[in-house]
LUMRO-217685 format. One record per atom (N, C-alpha, C, O): x, y, z; residue in one letter. Coordinates in steps of 0.001 Angstrom, whole numbers, plus 500000, padded with zeros to 6 digits. Atoms other than C-alpha are relative to their C-alpha. Example, Ala and Ser with C-alpha at 12.3 -4.5 7.8 and 13.67 -1.06 7.14 Angstrom:
<rs>
500890498810500000A
512300495500507800A
500900501200500000A
501936501181500665A
499180498810499940S
513670498940507140S
499230501090500730S
499739502198500899S
</rs>
This chain:
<rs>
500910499193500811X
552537573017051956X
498611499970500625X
498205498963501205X
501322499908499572X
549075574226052885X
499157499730498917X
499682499774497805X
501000500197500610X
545846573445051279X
498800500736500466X
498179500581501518X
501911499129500046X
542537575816050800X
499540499745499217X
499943498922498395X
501487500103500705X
539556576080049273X
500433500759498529X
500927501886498552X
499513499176500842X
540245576946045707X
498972500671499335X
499135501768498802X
501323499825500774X
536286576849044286X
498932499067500396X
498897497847500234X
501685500527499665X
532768576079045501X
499447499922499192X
499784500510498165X
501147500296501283X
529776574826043479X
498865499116500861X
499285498223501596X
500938500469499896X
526853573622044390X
498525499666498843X
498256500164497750X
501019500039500997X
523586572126043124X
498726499680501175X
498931499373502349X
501026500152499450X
520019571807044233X
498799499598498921X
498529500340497977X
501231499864500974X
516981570440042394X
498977500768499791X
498602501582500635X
501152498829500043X
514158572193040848X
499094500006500717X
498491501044500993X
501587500466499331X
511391570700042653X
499936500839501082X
500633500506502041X
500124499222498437X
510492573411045408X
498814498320500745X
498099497539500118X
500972500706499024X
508581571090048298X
500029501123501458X
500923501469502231X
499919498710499421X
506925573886050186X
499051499467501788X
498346498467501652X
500329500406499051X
505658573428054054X
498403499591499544X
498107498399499623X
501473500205500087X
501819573534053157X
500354498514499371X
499822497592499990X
500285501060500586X
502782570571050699X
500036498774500785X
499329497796500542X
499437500773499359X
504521568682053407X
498743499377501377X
498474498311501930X
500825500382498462X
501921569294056374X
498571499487499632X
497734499504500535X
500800500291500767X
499312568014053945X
500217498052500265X
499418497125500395X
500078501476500221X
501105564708053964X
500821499385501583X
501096498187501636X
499338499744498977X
502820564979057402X
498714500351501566X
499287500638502617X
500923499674499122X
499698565629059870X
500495501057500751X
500103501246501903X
499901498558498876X
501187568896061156X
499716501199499201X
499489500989498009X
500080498821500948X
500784572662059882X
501242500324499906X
502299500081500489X
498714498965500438X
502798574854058149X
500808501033500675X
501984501306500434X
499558499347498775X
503255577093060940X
500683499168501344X
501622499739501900X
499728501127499394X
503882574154063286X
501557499746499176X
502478499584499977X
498382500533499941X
507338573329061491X
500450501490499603X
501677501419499659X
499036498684500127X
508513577061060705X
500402500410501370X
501541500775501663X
499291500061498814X
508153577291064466X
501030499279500378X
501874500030500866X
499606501153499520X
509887574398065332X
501345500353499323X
502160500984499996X
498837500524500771X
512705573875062602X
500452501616499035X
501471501734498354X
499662498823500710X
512521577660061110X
500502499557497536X
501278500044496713X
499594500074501210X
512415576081057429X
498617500158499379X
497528499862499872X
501628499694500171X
509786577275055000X
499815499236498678X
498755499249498053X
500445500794501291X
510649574817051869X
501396499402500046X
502420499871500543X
498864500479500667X
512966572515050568X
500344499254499067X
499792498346499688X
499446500576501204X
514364570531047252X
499265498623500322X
499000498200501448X
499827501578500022X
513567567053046508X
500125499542498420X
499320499907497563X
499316500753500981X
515215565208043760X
498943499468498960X
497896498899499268X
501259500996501120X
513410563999040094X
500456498122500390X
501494497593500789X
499775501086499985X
512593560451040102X
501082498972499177X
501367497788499352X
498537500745500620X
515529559536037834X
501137500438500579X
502086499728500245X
498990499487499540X
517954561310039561X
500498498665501644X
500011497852502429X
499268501061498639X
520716559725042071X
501103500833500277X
501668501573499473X
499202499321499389X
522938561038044366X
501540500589499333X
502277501527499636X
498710499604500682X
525812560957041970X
499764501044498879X
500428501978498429X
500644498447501035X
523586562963039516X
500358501674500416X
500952502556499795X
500090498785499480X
523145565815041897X
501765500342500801X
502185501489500958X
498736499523500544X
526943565407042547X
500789500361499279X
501630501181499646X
499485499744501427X
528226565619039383X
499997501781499870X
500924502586499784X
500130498645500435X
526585568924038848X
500712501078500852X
501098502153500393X
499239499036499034X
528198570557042000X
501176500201499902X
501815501219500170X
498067500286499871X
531757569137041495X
500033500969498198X
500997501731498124X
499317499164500785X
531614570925037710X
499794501584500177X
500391502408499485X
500575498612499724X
530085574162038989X
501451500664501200X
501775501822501462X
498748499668498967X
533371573796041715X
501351500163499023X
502214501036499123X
498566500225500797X
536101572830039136X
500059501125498839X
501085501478498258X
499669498334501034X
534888576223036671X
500289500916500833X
500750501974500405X
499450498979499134X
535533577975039677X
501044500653500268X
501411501828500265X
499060500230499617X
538115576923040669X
500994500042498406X
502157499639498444X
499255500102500989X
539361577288037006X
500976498607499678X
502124498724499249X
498996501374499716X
540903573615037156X
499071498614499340X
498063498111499838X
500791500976500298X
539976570805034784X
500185498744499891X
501305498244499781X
499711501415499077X
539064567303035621X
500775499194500383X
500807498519501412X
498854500986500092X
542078565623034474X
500911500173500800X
501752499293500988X
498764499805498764X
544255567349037252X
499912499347500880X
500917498992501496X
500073500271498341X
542535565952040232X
500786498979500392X
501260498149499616X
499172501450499174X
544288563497042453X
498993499297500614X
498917498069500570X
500882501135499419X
541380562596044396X
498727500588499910X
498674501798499690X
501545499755499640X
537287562632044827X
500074499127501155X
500421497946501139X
500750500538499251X
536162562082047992X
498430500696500112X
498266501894499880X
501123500200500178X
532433561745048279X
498918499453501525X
498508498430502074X
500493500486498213X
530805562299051719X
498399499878499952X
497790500940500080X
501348500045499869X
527078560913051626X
499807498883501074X
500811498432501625X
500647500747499326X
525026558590053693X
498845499214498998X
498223498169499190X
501082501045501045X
522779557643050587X
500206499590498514X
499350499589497630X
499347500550500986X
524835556366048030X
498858499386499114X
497780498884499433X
500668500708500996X
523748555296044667X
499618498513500191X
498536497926500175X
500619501512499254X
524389551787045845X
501188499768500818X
502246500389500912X
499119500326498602X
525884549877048791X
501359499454499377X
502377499203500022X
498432499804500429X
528632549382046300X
500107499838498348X
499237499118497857X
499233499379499482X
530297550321044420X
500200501387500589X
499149501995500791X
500325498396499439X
531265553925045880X
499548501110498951X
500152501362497909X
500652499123500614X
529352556344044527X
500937501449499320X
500609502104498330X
498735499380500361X
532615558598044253X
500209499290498408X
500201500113497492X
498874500766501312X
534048556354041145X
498986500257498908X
499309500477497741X
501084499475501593X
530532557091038966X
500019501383499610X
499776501861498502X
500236498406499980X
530696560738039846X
501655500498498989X
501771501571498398X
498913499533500508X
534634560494038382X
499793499736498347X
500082500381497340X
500196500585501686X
533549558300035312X
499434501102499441X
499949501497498395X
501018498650500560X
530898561431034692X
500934500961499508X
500772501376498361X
499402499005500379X
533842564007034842X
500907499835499272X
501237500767498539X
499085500200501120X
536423562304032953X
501345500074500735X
502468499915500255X
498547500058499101X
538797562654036125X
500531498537500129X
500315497818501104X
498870501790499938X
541222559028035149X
500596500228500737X
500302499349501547X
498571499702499049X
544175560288037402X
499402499926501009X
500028499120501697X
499983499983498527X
542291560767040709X
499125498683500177X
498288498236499393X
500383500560499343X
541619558157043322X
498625500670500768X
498334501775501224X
501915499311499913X
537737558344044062X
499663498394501060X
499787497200500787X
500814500417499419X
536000557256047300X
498716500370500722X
498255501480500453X
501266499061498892X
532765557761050059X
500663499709501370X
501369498744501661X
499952499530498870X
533123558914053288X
498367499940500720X
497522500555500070X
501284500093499218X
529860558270055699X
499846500063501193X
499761499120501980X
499683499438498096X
529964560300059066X
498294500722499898X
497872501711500497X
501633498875500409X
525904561255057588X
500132501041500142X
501139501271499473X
499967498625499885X
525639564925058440X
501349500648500337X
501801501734499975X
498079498989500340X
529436565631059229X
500517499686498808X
501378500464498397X
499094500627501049X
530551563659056225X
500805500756499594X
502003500567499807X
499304498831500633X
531551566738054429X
501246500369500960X
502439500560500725X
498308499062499260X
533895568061057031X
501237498509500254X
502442498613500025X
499437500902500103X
535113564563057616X
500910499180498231X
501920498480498163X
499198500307501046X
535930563927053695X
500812501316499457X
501674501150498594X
499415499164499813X
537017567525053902X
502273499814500516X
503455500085500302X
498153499970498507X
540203566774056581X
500441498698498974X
501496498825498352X
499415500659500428X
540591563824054987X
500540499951498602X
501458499131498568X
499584499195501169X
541326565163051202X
501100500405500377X
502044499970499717X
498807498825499661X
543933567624052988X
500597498993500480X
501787499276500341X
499216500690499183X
545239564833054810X
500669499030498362X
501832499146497977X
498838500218501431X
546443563122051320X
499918500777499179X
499686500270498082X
499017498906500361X
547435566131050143X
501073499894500129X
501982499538499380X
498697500108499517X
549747566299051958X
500928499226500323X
502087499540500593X
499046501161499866X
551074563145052399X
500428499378499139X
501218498440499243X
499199500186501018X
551639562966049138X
500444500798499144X
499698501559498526X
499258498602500820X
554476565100047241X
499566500025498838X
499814501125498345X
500184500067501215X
553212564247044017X
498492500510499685X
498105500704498532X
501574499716499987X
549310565239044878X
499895501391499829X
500842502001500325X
500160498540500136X
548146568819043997X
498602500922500327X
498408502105500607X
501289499490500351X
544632569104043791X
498201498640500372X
497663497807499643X
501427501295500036X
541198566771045115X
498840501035499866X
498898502264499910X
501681499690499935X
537286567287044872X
499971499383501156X
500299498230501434X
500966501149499175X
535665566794047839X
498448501053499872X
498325502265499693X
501494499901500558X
531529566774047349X
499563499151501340X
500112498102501679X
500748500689499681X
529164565929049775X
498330500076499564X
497939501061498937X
501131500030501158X
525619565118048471X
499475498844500635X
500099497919501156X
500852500921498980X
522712563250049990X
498626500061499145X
498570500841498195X
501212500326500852X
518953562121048631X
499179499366501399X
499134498210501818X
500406500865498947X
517096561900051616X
498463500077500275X
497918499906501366X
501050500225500093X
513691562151050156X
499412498678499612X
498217498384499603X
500681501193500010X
513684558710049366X
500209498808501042X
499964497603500987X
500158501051498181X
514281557288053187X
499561500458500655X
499784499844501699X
500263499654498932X
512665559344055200X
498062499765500246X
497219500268499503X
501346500594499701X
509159557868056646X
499380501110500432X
499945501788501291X
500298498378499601X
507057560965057001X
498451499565500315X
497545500287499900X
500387499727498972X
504765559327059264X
500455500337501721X
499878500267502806X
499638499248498797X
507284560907061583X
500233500968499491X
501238501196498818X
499674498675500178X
506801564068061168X
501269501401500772X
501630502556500545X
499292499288499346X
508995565204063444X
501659500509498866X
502390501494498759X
498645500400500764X
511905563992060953X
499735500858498964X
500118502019498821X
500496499789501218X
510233564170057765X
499885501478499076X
499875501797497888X
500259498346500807X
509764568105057642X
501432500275500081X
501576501494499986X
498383499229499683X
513477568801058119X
500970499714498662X
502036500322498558X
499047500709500803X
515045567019055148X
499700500418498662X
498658500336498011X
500229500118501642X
515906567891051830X
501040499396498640X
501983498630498845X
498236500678500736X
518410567006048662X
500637501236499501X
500198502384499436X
499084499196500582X
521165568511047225X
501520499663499708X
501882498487499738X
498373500194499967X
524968568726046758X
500621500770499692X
500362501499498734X
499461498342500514X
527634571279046991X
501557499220499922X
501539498006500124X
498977500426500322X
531278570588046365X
501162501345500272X
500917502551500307X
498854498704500370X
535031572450046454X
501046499081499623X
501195497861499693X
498752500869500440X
538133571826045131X
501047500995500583X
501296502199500525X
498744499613499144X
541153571543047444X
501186500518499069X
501277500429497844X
498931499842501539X
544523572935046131X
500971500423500809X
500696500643501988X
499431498980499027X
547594574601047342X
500266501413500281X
500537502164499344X
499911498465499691X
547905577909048938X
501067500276500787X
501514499243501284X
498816499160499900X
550804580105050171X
499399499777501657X
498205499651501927X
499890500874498644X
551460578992054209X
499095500650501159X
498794500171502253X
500774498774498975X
549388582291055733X
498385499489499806X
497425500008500377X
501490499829500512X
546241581122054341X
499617498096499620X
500490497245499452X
500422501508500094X
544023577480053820X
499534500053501136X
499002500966501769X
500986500872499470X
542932575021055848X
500973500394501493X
502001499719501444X
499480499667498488X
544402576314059672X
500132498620500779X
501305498263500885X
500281500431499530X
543295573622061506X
499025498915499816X
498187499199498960X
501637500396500206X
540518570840061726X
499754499050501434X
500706499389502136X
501056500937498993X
538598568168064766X
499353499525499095X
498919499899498005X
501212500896500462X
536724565269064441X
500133498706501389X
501004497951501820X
500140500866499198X
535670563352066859X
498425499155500000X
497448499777499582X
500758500491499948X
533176560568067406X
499694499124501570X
500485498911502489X
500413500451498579X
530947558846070255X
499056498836499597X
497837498827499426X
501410501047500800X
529749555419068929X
498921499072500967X
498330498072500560X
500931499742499037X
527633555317072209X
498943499962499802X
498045499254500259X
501478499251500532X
525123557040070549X
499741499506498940X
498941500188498298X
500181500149501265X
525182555017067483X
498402499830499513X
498136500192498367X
501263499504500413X
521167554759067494X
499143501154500236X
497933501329500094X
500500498416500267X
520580558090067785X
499574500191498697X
498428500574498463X
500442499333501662X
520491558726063979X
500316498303499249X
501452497840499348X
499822500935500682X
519830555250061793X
499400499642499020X
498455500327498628X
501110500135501010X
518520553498059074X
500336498132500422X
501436497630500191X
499458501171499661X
518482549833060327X
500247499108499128X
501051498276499548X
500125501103501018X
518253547665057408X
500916500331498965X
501612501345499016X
498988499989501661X
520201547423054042X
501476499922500256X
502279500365499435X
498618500572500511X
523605545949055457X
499984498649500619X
499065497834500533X
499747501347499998X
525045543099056756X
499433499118501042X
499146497922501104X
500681500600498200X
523732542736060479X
498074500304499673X
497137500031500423X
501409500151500263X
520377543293059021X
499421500312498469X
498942501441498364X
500271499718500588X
519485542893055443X
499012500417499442X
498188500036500274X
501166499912500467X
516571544035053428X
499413498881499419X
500282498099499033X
500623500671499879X
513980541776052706X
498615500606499779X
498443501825499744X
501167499183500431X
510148542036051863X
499591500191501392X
499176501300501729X
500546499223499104X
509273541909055120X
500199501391501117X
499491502251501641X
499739498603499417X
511691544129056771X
499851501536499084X
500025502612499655X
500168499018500849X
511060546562053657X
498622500845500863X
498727501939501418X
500791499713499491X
507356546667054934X
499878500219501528X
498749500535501905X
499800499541498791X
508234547253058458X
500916501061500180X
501253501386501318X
499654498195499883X
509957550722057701X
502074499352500502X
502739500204501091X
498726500347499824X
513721548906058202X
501116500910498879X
502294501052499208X
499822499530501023X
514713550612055305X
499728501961500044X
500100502894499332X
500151497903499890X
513580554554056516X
500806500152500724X
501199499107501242X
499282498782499291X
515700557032058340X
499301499976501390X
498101500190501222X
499979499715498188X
515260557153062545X
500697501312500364X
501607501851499733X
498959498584499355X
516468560262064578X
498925499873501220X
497725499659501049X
500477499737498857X
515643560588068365X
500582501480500219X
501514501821500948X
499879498382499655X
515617564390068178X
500008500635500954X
500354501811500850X
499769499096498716X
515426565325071883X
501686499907500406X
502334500943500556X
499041500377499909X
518704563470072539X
501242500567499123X
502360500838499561X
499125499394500693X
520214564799069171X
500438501377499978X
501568501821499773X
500041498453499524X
519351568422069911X
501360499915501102X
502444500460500888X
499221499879498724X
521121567584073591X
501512499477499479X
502415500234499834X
498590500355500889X
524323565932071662X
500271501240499518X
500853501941500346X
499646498637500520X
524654569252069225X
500303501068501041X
501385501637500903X
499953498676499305X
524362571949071806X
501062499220501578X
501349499905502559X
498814500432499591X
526843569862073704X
501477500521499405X
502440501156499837X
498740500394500096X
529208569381071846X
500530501369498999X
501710501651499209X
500177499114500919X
529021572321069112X
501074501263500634X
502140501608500123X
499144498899499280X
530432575142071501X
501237500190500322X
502003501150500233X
498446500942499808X
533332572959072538X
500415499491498719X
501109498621499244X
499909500383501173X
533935571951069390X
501212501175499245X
502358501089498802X
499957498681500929X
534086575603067891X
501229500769500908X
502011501527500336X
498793499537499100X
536622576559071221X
501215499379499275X
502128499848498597X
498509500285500623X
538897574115070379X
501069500154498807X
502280499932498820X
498783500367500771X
540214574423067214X
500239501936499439X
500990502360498560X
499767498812499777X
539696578367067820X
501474500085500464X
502391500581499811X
499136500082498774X
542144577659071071X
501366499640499196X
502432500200499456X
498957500389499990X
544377575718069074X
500889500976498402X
501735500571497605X
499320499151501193X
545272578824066399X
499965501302500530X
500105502413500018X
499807498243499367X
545148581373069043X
499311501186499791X
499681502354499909X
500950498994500308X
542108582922068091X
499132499711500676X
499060498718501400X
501181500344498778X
538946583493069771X
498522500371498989X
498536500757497820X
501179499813500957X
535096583798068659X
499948501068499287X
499403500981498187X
500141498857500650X
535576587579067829X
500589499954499046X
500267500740498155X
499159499852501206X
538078586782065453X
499435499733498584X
499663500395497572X
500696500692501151X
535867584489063034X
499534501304499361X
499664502469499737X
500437498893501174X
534352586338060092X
498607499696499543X
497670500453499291X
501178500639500315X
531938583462059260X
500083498432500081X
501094497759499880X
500344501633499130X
530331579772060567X
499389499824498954X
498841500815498471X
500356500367500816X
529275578242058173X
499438498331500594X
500290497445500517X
500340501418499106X
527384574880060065X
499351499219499311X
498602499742498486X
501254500735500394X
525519571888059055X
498582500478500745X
498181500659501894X
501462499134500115X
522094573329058232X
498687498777500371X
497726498437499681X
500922500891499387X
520356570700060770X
498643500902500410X
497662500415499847X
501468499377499756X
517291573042061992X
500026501652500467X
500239501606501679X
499787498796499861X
517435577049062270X
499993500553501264X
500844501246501821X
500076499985498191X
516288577222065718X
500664499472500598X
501031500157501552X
499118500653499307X
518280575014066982X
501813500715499476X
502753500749500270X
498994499398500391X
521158576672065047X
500419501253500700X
501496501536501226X
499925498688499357X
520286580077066244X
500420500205501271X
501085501197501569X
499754500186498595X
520596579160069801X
501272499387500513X
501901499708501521X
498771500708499680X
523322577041069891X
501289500877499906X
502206500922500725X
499114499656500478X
525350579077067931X
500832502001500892X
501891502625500967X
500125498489498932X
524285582707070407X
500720499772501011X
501572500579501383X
499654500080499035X
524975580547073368X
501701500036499981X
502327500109501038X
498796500389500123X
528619580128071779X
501049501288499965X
502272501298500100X
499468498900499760X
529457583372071801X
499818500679498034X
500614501504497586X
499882499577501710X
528489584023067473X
499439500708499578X
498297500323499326X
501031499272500709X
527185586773066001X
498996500202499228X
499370500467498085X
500699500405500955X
524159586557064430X
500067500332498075X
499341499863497199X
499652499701500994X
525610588051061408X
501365499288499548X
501990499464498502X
498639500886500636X
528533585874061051X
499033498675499602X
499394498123498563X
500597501401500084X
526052582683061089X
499305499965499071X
498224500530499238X
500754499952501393X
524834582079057444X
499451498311499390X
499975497319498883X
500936501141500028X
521998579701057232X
499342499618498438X
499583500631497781X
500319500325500726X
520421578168054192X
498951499133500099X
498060499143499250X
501370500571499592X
517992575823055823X
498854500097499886X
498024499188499873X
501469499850499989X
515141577733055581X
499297500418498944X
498210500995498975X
500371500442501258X
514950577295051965X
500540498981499169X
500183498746498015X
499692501592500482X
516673574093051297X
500231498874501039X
500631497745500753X
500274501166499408X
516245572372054518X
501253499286500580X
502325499884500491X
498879500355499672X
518582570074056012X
500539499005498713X
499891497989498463X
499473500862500695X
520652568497053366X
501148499301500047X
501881498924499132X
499579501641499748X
522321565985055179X
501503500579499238X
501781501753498993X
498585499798500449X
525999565656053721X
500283501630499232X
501258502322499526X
499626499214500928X
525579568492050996X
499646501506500651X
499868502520499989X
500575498583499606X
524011571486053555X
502221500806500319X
502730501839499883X
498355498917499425X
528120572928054804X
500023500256498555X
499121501000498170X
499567499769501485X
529434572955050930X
498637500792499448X
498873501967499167X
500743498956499984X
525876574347050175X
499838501630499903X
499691502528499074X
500023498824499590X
525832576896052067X
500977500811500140X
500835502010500378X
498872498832500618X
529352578114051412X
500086500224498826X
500588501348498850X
500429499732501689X
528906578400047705X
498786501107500029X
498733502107499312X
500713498977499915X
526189580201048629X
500219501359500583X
499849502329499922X
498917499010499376X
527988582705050870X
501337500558498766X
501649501737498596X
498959499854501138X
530685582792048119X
499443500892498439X
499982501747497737X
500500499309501292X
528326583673045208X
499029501156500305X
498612501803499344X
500499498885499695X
526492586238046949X
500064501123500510X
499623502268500419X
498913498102499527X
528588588363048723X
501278500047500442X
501827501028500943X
498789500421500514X
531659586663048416X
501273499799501243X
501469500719502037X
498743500083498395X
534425586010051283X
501782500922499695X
502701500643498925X
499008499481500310X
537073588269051409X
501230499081500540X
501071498196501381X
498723500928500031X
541000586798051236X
500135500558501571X
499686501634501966X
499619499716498891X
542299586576054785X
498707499379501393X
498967498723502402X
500771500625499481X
538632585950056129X
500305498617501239X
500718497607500670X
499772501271499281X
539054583183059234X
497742499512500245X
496735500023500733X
501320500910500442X
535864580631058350X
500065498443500755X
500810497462500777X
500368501887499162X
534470577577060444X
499127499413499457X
498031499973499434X
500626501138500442X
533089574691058904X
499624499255501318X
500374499223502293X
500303500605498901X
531340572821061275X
498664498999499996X
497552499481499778X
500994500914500405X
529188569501061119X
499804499123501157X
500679498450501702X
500404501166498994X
527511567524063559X
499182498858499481X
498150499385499064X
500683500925500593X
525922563845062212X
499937498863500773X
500515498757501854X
499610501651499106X
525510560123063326X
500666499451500221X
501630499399499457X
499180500623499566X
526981558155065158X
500577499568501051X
501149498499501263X
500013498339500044X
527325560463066950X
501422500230499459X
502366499457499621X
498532499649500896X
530243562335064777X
499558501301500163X
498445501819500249X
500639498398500821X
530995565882064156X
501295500604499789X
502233500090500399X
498836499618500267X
533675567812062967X
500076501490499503X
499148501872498790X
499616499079500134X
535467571384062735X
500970500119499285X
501870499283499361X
499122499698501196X
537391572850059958X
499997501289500241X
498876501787500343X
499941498880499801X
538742576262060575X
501125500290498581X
502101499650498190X
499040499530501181X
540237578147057517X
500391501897500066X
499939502843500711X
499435498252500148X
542039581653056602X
499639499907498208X
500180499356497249X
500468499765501538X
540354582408053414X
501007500368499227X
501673501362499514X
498612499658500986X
543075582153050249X
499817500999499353X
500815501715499262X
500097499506500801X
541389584196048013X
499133501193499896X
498689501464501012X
501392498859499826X
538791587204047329X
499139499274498879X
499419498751497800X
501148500409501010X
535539586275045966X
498766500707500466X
497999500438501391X
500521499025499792X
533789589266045462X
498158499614499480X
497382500524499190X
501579500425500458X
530098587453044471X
499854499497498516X
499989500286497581X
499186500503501346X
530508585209041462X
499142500172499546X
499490499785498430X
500809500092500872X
527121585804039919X
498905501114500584X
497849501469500059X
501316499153499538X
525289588186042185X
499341499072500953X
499531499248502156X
500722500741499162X
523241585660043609X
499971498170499392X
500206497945498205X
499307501001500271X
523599581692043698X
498169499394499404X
497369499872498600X
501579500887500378X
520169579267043394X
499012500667501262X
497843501054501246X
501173499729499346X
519234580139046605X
499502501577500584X
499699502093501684X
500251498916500149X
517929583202046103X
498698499701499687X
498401499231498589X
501143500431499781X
514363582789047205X
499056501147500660X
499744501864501387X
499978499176499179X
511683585266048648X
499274499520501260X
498426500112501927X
500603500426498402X
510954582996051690X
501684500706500868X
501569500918502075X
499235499357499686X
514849584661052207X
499477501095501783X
498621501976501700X
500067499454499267X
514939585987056057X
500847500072500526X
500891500775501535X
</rs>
């Protein structure tokens, strides 16, 4: 049996955080990161809120979609990097919230691929079990409260959110085609946060020495992505006998617009297949792919048959491809989703 996408949902907080606010506290201008990163605002989370909060709301906005309620699921997986806490998994609060008893609920932490990584892995017990029918997977991130934004370089790129779908089965022409994932733990300080586990705990003093913020060596990460991204997007093309013309729509982790735009030209992608969200909610880390297909979904909707690439690059270095044949028609579920903004370009 195959497994597709049965229903998207996403969420985003109210709080706009708009470039002027940022380059105010960031020593650069506002023009200075629209060049750079092509984003002109993005979300950040209320101070009571936690990552399972802003999951919650995505996974029920996926499961009315998807017409399917909680008590069916078999599983939540839960792809973040900034968990409520270092344990337990932030998955099992987000199930207590929905009232899903029957499914097995964990996290997944590939940071910015997570999603496609708790993606494959959902479908992967699916199917390996005859008795399974139906999971959530949600990724969802909070990465306004690690990121040290006397690096500005970082600091303007990041925002919160969380989008969600619920897996299910579909008839053998249509679902999940294919997926990749590969990792290079080479590069594992490329993207970090050094402090808060076991090889280095928190502490007051490593608190006050920034052990505890978010790192990214962005020349290096750029040169990783536009590596590996192209090749990436061949292979699991190659391995369903299709080629770039075939796709319909890319759907990528919404790491920086410029860097998207380019990567994605050099790959052979139309700029009209490539549907960005970044440059009004920023990079949101686990929750930008699910995002930004919910958003694609509620605004002008994916027709059935559609062939769709998921595609996430994160730390670790990690990144992963998900190629699908769209199950269903979803002709624009509301007109327009949240992000319906007029910084829109």
């Amino acid at each position: 049996m195959r497994y597709g996408i049965l229903g998207t949902g996403s969420y985003l907080p109210p709080a706009v955080v708009t470039n002027e606010a940022l380059a105010a506290r960031t020593g650069v201008t506002a023009e200075w990161i629209v060049e750079r990163t092509g984003i002109h605002e993005r979300r950040f989370c209320e101070s009571g809120q936690a990552t399972s909060d802003l999951a919650g709301h995505a996974a029920r906005r996926a499961l009315e979609a998807a017409e399917l309620p909680a008590e069916l699921l078999d599983f939540i997986v839960v792809g973040t990097s900034t968990p409520d806490f270092p344990q337990p998994a932030t998955a099992v609060v987000v199930q207590a919230a929905l009232g899903a008893d029957k499914a097995a609920a964990f996290d997944v932490n590939s940071v910015c691929a997570s999603f496609v990584y708790a993606l494959d892995t959902a479908r992967g017990l699916l199917t390996a079990d005859p008795n399974a029918r139906y999971a959530l997977v949600i990724g969802a991130d909070i990465y306004s409260r690690q990121m040290n934004f006397d690096d500005h370089r970082s600091a303007v790129l990041f925002g919160d959110g969380a989008g969600a779908v619920v897996l299910g089965p579909v008839d053998d022409d249509h679902g999940i085609l294919t997926s990749r994932l590969l990792s290079d733990g080479r590069l594992s300080e490329l993207v970090k946060v050094a402090g808060g586990g076991s090889r280095s705990p928190l502490t007051p003093s490593s608190l006050l020495a920034g052990e505890g913020l978010f790192t990214m060596r962005g020349r290096a990460v750029r040169e990783y992505v536009q590596q590996v991204v192209p090749d990436l997007l061949c292979a699991v093309l190659k391995e369903c006998d299709l080629t770039v013309e075939d796709v319909d729509l890319v759907v990528p982790h919404q790491a920086n617009a410029v860097l998207l735009r380019d990567c994605f030209s050099a790959a052979g992608v139309a700029p009209d297949k490539l549907h960005l969200t970044c440059p009004f909610y920023g990079n949101t880390a686990a929750a930008s792919i699910p995002v930004t297909l919910d958003d694609v979904v509620r605004r002008r909707g994916i027709e059935r048959g559609d062939v769709v690439v998921l595609l996430g690059v994160g730390g670790g270095m990690s990144a992963g491809a998900s190629l699908h044949r769209w199950a269903g028609t979803t002709a624009g579920l509301s007109g327009v989703g949240d992000a319906e903004r007029a910084v829109r370009s």
